[in-house]
N, C-alpha and C positions, 0 to 999 in steps of 0.2 A: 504494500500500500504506500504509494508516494504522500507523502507529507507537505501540506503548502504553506508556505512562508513569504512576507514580507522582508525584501532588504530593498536597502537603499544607495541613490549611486549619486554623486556627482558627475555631471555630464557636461561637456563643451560644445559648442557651435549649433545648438538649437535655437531657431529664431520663429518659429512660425509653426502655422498648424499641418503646415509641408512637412517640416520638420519632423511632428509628433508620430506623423502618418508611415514616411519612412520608415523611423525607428520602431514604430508596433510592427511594422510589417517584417522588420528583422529579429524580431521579438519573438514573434508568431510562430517561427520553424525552427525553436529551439522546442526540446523534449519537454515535456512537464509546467508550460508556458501558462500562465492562467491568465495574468492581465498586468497592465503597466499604467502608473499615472505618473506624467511628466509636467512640472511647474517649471515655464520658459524664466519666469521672474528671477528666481533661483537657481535655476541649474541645476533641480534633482528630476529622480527620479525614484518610485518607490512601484518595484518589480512583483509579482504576488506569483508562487508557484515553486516547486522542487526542482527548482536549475539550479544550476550552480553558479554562484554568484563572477566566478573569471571566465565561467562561459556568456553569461550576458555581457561581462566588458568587452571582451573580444565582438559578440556579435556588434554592441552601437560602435566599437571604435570599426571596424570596416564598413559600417553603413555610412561613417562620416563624420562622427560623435564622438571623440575620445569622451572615452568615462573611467571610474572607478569606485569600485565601492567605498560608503561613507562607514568607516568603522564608528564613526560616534554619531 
């Protein structure tokens, strides 16, 4: 049974709801993916699902998004 979780990222170079669109859609075809909400304001993001959190960075930094997860 995959277990779903919330973590959180810091992300770069999102501007728009172009932007959000891409990055769900690079989100989307990771395994275990539930859902993503991204705040341009800020520059997070807060991931929901059993991925692994260096597998999401990887997926937004080749959509276009360097990110990293916000350990605090």
């Amino acid at each position: 049974m995959n277990r779903t979780v919330e973590t959180r990222y810091r992300v770069k170079g999102m501007k728009c709801s172009g932007c959000i669109a891409k990055a769900t859609e690079a989100l989307s075809k990771l395994p275990d993916y539930v859902s993503a909400e991204f705040d341009l304001e800020s520059g997070t993001a807060v991931v929901k699902g059993g991925v692994d959190p260096q597998t999401v960075v990887n997926a937004l930094t080749k959509a276009g998004y360097p990110a990293e997860a916000d350990e605090g």
